[in-house]
C-alpha positions as CSV (number, residue, x, y, z in Angstrom):
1,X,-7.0,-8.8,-16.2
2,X,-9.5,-6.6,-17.9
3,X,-11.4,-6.7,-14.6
4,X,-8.9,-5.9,-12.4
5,X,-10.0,-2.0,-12.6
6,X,-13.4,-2.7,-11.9
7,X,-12.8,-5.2,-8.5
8,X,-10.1,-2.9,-7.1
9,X,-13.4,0.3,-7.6
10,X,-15.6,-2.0,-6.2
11,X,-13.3,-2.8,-3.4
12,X,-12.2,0.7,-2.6
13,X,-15.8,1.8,-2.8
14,X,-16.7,-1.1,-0.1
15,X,-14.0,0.2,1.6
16,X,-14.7,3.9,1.5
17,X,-18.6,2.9,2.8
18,X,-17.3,1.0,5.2
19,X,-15.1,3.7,6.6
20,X,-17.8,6.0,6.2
21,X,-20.0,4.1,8.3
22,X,-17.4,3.1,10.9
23,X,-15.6,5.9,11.3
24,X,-17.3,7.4,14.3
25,X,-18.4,4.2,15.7
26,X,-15.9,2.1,15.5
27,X,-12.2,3.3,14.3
28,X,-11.0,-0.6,14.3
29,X,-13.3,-1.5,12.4
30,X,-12.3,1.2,10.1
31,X,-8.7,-0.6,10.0
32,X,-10.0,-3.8,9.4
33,X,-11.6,-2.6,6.3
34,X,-8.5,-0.9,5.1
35,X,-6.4,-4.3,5.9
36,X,-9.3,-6.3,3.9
37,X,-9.0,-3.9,0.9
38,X,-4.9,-4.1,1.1
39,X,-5.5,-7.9,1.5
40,X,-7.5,-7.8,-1.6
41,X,-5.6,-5.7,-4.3
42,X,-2.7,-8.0,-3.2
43,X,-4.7,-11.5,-4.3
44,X,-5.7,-8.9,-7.6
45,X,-1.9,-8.5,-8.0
46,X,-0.7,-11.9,-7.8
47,X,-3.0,-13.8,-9.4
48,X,-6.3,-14.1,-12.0
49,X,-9.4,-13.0,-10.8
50,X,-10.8,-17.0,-12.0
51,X,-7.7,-18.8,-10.6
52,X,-7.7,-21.4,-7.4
53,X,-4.8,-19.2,-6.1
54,X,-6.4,-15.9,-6.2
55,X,-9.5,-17.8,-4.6
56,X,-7.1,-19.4,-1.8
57,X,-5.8,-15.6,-1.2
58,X,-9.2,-13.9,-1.0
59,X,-10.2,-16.4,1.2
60,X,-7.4,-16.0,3.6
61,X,-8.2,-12.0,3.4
62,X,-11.8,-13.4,4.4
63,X,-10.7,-15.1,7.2
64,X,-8.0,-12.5,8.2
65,X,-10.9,-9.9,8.4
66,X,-13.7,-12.1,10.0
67,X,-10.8,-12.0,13.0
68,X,-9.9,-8.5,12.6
69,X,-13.9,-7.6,13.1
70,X,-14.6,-9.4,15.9
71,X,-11.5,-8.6,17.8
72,X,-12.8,-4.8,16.6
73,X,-16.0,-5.4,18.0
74,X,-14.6,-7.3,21.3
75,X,-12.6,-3.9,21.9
76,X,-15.7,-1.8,21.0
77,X,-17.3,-3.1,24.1
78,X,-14.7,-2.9,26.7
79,X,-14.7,0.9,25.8
């Protein structure tokens, strides 16, 4: 639990770079990133950071936001 802090800072700082980056570009991709980090601080929440269930739950944000990004980047082309 002690490093609960530090993920969820590294996560909103991914988060905030990501945004930062996308913003402009891409605003889906901007979403995505803000799903992933929601996705994220809810595995934090539920579960220890060196459990099988917190690694079953960040993988599904994984997978969640590998779909999210390319649908982003489908839509960023029709544009």
């Amino acid at each position: 639990m002690k490093k609960l802090p530090a993920i969820a800072a590294t996560l909103f700082a991914m988060t905030l770079l990501s945004a930062c980056s996308n913003k402009i570009e891409n605003p889906e991709m901007q979403q995505c990133a803000q799903q992933n980090y929601q996705c994220e601080a809810s595995c934090e929440q539920q579960s220890t950071a060196d459990g099988l269930v917190h690694k079953v739950c960040s993988n599904k944000c994984i997978e969640a936001y590998n779909q999210c990004k390319a649908n982003a980047e489908k839509l960023g082309e029709v544009k």
